[in-house]
C-alpha positions in Angstrom: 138.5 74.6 118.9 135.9 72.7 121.0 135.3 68.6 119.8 132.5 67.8 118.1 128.9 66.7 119.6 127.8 63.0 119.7 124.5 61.7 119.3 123.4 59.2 122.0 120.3 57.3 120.8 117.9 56.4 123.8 118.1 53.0 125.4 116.2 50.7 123.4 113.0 48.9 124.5 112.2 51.3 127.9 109.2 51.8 129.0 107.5 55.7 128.4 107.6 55.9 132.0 111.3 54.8 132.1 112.2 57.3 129.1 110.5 60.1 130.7 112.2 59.3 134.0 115.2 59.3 131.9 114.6 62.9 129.9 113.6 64.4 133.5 117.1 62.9 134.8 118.9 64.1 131.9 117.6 67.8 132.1 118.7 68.4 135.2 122.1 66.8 134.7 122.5 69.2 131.5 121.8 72.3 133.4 124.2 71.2 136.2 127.0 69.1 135.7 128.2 68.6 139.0 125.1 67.1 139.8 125.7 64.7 142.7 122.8 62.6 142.2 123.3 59.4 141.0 119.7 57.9 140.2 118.0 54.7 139.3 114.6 53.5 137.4 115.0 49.8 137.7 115.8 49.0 134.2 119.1 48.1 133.4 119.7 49.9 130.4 118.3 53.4 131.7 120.2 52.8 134.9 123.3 52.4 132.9 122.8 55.4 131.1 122.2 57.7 133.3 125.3 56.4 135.7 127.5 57.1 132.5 125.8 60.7 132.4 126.5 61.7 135.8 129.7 60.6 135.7 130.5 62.7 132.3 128.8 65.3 133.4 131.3 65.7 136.4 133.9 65.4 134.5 132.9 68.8 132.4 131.6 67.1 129.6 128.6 69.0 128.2 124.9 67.9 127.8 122.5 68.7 125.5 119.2 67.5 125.4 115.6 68.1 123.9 112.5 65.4 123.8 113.6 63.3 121.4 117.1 63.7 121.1 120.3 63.4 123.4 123.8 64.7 122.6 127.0 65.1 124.7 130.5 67.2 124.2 134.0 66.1 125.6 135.5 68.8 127.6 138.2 71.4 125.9 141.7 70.8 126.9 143.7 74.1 128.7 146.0 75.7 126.3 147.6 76.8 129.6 150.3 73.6 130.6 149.4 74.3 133.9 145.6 74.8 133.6 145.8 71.4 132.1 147.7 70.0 134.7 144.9 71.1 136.9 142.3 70.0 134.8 143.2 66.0 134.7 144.2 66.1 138.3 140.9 67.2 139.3 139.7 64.9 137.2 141.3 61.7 138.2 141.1 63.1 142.2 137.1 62.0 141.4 138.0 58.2 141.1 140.9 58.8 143.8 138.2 60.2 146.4 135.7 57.6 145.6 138.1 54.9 146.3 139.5 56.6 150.1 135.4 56.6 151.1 135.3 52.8 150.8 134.9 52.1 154.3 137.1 49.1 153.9 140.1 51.4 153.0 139.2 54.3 155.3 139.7 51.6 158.0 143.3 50.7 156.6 144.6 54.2 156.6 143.2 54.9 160.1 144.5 51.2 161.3 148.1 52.1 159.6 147.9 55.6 161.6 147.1 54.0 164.6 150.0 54.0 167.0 151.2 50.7 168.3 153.7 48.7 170.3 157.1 47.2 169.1 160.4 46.3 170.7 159.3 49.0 173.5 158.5 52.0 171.0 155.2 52.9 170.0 155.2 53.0 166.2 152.9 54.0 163.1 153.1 54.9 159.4 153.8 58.5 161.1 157.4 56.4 162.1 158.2 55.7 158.1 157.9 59.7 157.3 160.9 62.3 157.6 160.3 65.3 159.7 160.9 68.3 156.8 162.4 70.2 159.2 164.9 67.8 160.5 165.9 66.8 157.2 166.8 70.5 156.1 168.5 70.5 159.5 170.7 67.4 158.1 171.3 68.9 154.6 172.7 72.4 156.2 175.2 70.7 158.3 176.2 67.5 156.2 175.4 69.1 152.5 174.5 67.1 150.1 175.8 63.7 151.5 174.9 60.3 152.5 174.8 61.3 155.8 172.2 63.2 155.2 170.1 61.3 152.7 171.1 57.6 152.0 168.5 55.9 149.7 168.8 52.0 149.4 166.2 49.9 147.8 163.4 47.2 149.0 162.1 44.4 147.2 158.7 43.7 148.4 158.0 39.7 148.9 154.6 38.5 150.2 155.0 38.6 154.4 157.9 40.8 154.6 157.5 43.2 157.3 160.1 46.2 158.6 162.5 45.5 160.8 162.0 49.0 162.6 157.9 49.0 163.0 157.0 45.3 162.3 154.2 46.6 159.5 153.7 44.5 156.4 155.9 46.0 153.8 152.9 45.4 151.8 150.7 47.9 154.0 153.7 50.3 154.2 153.3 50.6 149.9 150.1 50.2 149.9 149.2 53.3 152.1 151.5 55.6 150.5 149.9 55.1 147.0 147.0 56.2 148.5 148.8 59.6 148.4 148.9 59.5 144.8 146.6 61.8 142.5 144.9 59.0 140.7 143.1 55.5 141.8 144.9 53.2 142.9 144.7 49.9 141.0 145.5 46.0 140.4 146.2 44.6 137.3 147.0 40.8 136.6 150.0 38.9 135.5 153.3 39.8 137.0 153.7 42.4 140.0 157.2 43.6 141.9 156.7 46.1 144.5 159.1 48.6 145.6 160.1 50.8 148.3 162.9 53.1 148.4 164.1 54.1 152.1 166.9 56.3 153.8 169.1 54.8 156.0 170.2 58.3 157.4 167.3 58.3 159.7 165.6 56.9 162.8 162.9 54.1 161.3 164.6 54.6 157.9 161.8 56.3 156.5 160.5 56.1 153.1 161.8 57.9 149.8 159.3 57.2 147.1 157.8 54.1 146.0 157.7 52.3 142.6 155.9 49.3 140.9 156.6 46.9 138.2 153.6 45.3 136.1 153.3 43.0 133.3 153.6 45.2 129.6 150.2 46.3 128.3 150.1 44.4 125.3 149.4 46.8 122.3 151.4 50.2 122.7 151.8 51.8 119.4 154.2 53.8 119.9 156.5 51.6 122.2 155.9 49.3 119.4 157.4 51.7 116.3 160.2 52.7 118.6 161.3 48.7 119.3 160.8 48.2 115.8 158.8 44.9 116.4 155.5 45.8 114.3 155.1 42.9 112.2 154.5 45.0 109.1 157.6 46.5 109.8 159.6 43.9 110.0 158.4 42.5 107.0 159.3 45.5 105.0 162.5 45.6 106.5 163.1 42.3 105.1 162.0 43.1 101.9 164.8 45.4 101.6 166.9 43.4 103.5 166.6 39.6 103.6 168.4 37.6 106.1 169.2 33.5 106.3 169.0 34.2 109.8 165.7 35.4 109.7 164.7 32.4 107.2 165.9 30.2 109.7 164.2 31.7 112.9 160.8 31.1 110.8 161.0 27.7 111.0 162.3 27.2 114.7 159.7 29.5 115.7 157.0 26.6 114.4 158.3 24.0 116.2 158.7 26.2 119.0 155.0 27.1 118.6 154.1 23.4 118.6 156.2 22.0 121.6 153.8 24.8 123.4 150.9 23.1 122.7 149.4 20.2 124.6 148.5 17.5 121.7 146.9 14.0 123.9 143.3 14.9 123.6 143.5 16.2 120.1 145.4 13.1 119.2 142.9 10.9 120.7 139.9 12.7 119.2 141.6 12.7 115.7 142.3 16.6 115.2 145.9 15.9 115.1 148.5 13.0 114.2 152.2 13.7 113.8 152.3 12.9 109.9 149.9 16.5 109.9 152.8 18.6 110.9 154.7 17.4 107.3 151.4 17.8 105.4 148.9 20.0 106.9 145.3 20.4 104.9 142.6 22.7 105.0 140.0 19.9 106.4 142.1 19.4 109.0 142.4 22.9 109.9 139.0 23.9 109.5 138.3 21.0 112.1 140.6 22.7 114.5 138.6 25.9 114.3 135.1 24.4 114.6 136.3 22.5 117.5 138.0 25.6 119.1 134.5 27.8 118.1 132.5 24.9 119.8 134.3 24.6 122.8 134.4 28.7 123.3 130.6 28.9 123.1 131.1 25.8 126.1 133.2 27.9 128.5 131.1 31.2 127.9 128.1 29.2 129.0 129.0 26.8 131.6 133.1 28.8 132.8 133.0 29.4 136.8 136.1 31.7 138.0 136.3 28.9 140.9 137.7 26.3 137.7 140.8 28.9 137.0 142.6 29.6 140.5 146.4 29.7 140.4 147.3 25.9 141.0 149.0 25.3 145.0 152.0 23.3 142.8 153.0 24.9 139.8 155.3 21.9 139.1 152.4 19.8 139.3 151.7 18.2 135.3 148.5 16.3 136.2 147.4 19.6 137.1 148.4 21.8 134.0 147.0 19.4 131.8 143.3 19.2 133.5 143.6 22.9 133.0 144.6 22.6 129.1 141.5 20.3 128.9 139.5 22.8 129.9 137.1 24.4 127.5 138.5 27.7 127.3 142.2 26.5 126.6 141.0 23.7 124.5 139.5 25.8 122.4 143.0 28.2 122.8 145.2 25.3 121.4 142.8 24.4 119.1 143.2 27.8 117.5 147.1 28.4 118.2 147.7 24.8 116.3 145.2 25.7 113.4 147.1 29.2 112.9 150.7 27.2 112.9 149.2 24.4 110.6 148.4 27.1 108.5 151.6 29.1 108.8 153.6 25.7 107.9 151.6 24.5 104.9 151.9 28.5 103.5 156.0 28.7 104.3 157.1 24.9 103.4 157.1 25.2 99.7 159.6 28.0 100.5 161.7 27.0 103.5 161.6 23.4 103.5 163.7 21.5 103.6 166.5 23.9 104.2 165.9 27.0 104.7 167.7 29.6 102.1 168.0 33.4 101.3 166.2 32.6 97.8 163.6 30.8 99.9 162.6 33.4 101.9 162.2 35.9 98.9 160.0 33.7 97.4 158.1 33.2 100.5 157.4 37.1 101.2 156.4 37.4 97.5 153.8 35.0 98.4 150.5 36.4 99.7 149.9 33.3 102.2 153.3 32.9 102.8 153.8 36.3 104.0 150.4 36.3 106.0 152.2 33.5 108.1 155.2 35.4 108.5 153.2 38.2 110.0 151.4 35.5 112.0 154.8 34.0 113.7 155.9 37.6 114.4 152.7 38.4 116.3 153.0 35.2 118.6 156.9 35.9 119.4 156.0 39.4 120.2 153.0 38.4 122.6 155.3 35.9 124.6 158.2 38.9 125.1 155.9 41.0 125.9 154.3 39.6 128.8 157.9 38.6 130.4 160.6 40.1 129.1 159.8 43.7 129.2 157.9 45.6 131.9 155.8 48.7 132.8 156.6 51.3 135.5 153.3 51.7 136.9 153.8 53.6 139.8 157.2 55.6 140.2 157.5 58.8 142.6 159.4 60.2 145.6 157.0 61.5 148.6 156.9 64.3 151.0 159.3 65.9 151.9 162.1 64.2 149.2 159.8 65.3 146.4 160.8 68.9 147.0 164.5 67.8 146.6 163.6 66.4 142.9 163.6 63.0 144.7 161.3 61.3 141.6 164.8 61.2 139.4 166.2 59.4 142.3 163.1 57.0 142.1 163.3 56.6 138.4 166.7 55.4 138.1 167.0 53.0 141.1 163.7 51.4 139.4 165.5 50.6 136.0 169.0 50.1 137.8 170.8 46.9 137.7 169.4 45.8 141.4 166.1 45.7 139.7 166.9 43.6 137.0 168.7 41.1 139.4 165.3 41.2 141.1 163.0 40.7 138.7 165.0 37.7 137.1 165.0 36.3 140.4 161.7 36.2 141.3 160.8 35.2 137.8 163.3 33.0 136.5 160.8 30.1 138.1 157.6 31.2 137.6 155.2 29.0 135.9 153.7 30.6 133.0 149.9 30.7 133.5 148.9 31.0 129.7 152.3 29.5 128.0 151.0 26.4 131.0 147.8 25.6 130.4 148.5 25.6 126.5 151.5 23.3 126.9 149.8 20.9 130.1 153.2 21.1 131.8 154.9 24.2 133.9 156.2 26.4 131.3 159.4 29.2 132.1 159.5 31.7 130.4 162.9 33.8 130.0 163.0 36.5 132.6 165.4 39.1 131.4 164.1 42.5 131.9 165.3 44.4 129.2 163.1 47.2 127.9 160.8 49.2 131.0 158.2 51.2 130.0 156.2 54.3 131.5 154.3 57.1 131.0 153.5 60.7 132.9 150.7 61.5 135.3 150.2 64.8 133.5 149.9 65.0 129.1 152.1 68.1 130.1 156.2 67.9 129.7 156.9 65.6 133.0 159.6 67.3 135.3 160.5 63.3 136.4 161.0 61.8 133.1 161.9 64.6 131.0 165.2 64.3 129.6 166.2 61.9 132.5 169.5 60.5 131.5 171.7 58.1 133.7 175.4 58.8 132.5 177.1 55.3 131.5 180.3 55.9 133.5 177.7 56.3 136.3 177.5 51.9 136.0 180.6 52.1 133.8 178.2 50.8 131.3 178.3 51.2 127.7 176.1 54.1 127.2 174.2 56.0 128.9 170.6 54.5 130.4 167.6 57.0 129.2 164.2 57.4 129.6 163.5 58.5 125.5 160.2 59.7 124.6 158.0 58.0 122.3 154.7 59.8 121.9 151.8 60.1 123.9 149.2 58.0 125.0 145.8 58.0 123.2 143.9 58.7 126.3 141.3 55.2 126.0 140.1 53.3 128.9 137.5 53.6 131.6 139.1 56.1 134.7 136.8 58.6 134.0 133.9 56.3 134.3 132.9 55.5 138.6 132.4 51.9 139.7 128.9 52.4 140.2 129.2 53.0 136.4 131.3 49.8 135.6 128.9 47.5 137.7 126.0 49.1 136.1 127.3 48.3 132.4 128.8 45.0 133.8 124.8 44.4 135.0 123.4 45.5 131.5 126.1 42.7 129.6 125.4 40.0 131.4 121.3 40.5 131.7 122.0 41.0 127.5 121.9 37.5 125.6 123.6 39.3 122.0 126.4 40.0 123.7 129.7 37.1 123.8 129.7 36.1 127.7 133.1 38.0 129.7 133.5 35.8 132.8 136.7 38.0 133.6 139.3 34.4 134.0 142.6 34.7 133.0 143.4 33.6 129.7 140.4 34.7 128.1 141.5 38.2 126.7 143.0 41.0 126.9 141.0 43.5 129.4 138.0 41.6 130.7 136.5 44.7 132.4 136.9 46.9 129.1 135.5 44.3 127.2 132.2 44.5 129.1 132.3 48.1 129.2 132.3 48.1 125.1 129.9 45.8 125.1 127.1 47.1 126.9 127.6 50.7 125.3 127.0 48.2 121.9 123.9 47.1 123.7 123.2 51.3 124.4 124.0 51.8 121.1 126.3 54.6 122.0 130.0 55.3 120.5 132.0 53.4 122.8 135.4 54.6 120.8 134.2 58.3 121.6 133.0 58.1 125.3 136.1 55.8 126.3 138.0 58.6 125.1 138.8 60.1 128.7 141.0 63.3 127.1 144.0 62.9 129.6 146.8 61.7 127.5 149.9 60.8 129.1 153.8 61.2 127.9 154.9 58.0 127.0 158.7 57.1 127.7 160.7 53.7 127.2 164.3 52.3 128.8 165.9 49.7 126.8 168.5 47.8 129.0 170.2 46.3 126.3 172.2 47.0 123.1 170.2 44.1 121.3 166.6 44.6 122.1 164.8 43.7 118.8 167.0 40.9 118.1 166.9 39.5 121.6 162.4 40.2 121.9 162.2 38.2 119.0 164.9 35.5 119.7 167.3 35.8 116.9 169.5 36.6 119.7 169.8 33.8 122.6 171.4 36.5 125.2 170.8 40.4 126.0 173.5 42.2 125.7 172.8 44.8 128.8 174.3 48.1 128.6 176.0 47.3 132.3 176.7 44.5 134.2 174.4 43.0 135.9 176.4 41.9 138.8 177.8 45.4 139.5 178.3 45.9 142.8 177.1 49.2 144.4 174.9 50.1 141.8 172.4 51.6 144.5 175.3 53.7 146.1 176.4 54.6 142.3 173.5 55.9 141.1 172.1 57.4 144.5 175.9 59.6 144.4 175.0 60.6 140.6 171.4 62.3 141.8 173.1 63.9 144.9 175.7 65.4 142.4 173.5 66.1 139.9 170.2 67.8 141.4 170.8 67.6 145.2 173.6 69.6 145.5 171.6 72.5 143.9 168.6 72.2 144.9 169.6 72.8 148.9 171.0 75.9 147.9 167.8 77.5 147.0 165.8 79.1 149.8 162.7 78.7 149.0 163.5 74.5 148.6 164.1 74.7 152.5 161.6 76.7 153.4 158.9 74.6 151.5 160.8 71.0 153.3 160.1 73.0 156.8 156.4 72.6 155.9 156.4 68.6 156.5 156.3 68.6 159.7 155.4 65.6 162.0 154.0 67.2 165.5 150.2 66.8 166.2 148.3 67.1 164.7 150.1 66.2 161.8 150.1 67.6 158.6 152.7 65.9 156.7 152.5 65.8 153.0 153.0 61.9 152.8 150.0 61.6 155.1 146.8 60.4 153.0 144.0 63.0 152.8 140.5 61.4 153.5 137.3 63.3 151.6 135.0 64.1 154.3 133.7 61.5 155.8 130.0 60.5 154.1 127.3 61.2 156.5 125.3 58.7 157.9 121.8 59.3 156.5 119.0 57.3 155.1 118.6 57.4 151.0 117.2 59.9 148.9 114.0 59.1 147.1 113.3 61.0 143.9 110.4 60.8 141.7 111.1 61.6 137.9 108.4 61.3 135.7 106.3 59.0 137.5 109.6 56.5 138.3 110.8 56.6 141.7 114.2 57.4 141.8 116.0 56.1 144.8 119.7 56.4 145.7 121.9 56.3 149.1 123.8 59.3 150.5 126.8 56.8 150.0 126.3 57.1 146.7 125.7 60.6 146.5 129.0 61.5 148.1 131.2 59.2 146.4 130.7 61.5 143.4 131.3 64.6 145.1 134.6 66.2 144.2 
């Protein structure tokens, strides 16, 4: 059954010779949507449009358009799993190819190709890559051994470089996500880089690579599964009350307050200690005009330059010039308004002791429950961010993917080397968010204890699917499994092209209706998507339906622990991990499991050799971990097309990045 048609109203306040620029534009895009040109009126709004156009129009969305009137139709899904699996990865190969002709990273993959110098050897990413055919070679005379393949794992630190070609490990991860399917992207917060290598060959080549990232915040279906959605747990303690729980309310105030940096309120009068006791409305009405007033302040005056990472994190003077700051001024004006209110709505009820009858009475209470809801939002938002963790990138290349190496990927990324890792690296890292609130370096607790991830493909995932790490494996105390939740709801901006993004990002900023995005840290969730909505406001087209990109994804969750919920939320002060985290050997452990459980058989299957034999290294290579570069765009001066009167002008750069 195809989707539905959506109207798009023209952009408002264009001139006739704009909008009949535009309707000439549109035609031809509807009668060919893998039309490569990408063209431009000079008004912002128009130009925005017709970027977004072209870009769904390569994408197979349908056009439809008349003179007065302008419609569009997402794409049909395949029925076929494997038509669909071809369907997304042409579609996200669009943003992947646009990103390999950015001269800048052309340059890297021919610099990391390059053959060079070291100890006496000359040396390239070529050096990092097994030879197919030596490697079936290995796995006919040693079987399905360590001698043959013998993973370990590499923690990537800023600097490091390998010991057997001197590149940047950096580089070395870096180049081989270029071989990925999709773009490859940064996201803030927290970032651990991994390579997986095999010690049973010259240069130690690499296995697959993996990436941890900071959670996305809102995952519905990770959410249900943890059990953390505030509503939840509030219905859950309707039916079961607990002291515990009654008593965790309260700490979680003062914990909420010893977060917030108080001198300058106290010294401009929006706070004195007696208000904790005996908050009123006044006072926190003031706290939100203040933090309203100081908002409209940053989104006027912010400059990116103001919010760089401080050289010292352990320096207070310099966390508390940043709490001062407009934007997280106006944050702890707003986080200490919602606990005032949270404490005047739950003391009646809790104070002073907290009691089982007490907190009955308190979620019988429309306010009182409100702030219970409110207290559960906050402690989920700090866990979040540090406690559990995304799998962003997670795969085994060329040739070790034909040996089901992406199950050997998988569970080295969530094993306990990982975890030691993680809570290494993060066990004193200063808080950006939690710092600037609180004007001093704030830890946060680094136990990784729940990893999420989800599929390339919205089809069954031949990685993830029913990936199960046997607890004996760690002699742990149950088995470690990648469980499926759901699947993704297929919202964001990859089908959209940069040219697009910047074109929007133009339109919000020229727009004075619009609240100001100056993309710093700390001011929301998704600055870049923000904008995006935004300007299709400004458009007044359905941002909800056209950031619909129709490639949902699997999504899966590993929970490290036997006390997640508890432990997220703080009612427990340790996780309780399924293994321990000091186990020796666990690489070794687990890396025996996958040569049991899938190597073994794999080897024995013709057809598995024959397609390893492929990966060859001779010259020219060939190799399926090498990147593929589009064609190189020719060098040409820009195409000049007149629509409607408007000359339409646009660079064979441009043209070829949206070629397939």
């Amino acid at each position: 059954m195809s989707e539905a048609w959506h109207h798009l109203p023209i952009p408002p306040n264009a001139s006739p010779d704009a909008r009949r620029a535009f309707f000439a534009a549109v035609s031809e895009l509807a009668e060919s949507r893998a039309n490569h040109l990408r063209p431009t009126v000079g008004d912002a709004a128009i130009d925005a449009a017709l970027s977004i156009l072209t870009d769904l129009g390569t994408q197979g969305w349908r056009i439809r358009v008349n003179e007065e009137s302008l419609s569009v139709q997402p794409p049909d899904t395949e029925k076929d799993p494997a038509a669909e699996k071809e369907r997304v990865r042409s579609q996200e190969l669009l943003k992947r190819d646009e990103q390999l002709a950015i001269p800048s990273v052309r340059r890297f993959i021919e610099r990391m190709e390059r053959p060079r110098e070291y100890e006496g050897r000359f040396v390239s990413i070529f050096s990092l890559m097994r030879d197919g055919a030596e490697l079936a070679d290995s796995l006919c005379s040693q079987g399905a051994t360590a001698e043959a393949i013998d993973p370990y794992v590499q923690i990537i630190s800023r600097g490091d470089r390998c010991h057997h070609t001197g590149m940047r490990l950096l580089d070395i991860w870096r180049y081989f996500r270029h071989t990925w399917s999709n773009q490859s992207t940064s996201t803030p917060g927290r970032t651990m880089l991994i390579l997986v290598r095999d010690r049973a060959a010259p240069f130690h080549p690499v296995i697959g690579i993996a990436a941890l990232g900071s959670a996305i915040i809102q995952i519905a279906e990770r959410d249900d599964w943890i059990g953390w959605q505030p509503q939840e747990v509030v219905r859950h303690l309707d039916e079961n009350p607990d002291l515990r729980w009654a008593r965790w309310l309260l700490r979680r105030l003062e914990v909420g307050l010893e977060g917030i940096y108080l001198g300058d309120l106290i010294e401009d009068g929006l706070y004195w200690p007696s208000l904790w006791d005996e908050p009123t409305d006044d006072s926190i009405d003031q706290l939100r005009e203040e933090a309203a007033a100081r908002r409209r302040k940053h989104n006027r005056f912010a400059r990116r330059s103001d919010f760089r990472s401080p050289k010292d994190p352990a320096d207070v003077d310099t966390w508390v010039e940043r709490a001062k700051s407009d934007l997280f001024r106006s944050k702890r004006c707003l986080a200490l308004a919602e606990l005032l209110s949270a404490r005047k709505a739950l003391s009646p009820h809790l104070t002073p002791k907290p009691t089982l009858t007490g907190l009955r009475t308190a979620l019988e209470d429309r306010k009182a429950r409100r702030a219970v809801l409110v207290i559960l939002r906050r402690a989920k938002a700090e866990a979040v961010g540090t406690e559990i963790a995304d799998l962003t990138v997670c795969g085994a290349l060329p040739p070790y993917n034909v040996l089901i190496g992406g199950k050997l990927i998988s569970m080295l990324a969530v094993s306990p080397t990982v975890v030691r890792e993680y809570h290494k690296r993060y066990c004193r890292y200063a808080s950006q968010i939690a710092s600037s609130l609180a004007g001093k370096p704030v830890y946060r607790r680094s136990n990784l204890v729940y990893i999420g991830t989800t599929s390339l493909y919205g089809s069954n995932s031949s990685q993830y699917n029913r990936l199960r790490l046997p607890g004996d494996v760690l002699h742990a105390r149950g088995d470690i499994a990648f469980n499926q939740l759901g699947r993704s709801r297929s919202f964001g901006t990859s089908h959209l092209s940069d040219e697009s993004l910047r074109a929007l990002s133009r339109l919000a900023e020229q727009s004075r209706t619009g609240v100001k995005v100056n993309s710093i840290f700390g001011e929301g969730v998704n600055p870049k998507l923000r904008k995006v909505r935004e300007a299709l406001d400004i458009l007044g087209w359905p941002s909800d339906e056209l950031l619909q990109h129709r490639r949902p994804r699997l999504i899966y969750g590993v929970t490290l622990v036997n006390n997640l919920l508890p432990y997220l939320l703080g009612l427990d002060e340790e996780p309780r991990y399924l293994f321990r985290r000091n186990v020796a050997n666990d690489i070794e452990r687990i890396s025996d499991w996958w040569r049991e459980r899938w190597l073994r058989k794999r080897i024995l299957l013709e057809d598995v050799v024959a397609t390893l034999q492929v990966h060859r290294l001779d010259r020219p290579v060939r190799h399926g971990a090498r990147v593929s570069l589009p064609d190189k765009p020719a060098l040409a001066s820009s195409r000049t097309q007149t629509l409607g009167g408007v000359a339409s002008t646009t660079s064979q750069a441009q043209i070829l990045l949206n070629c397939e």
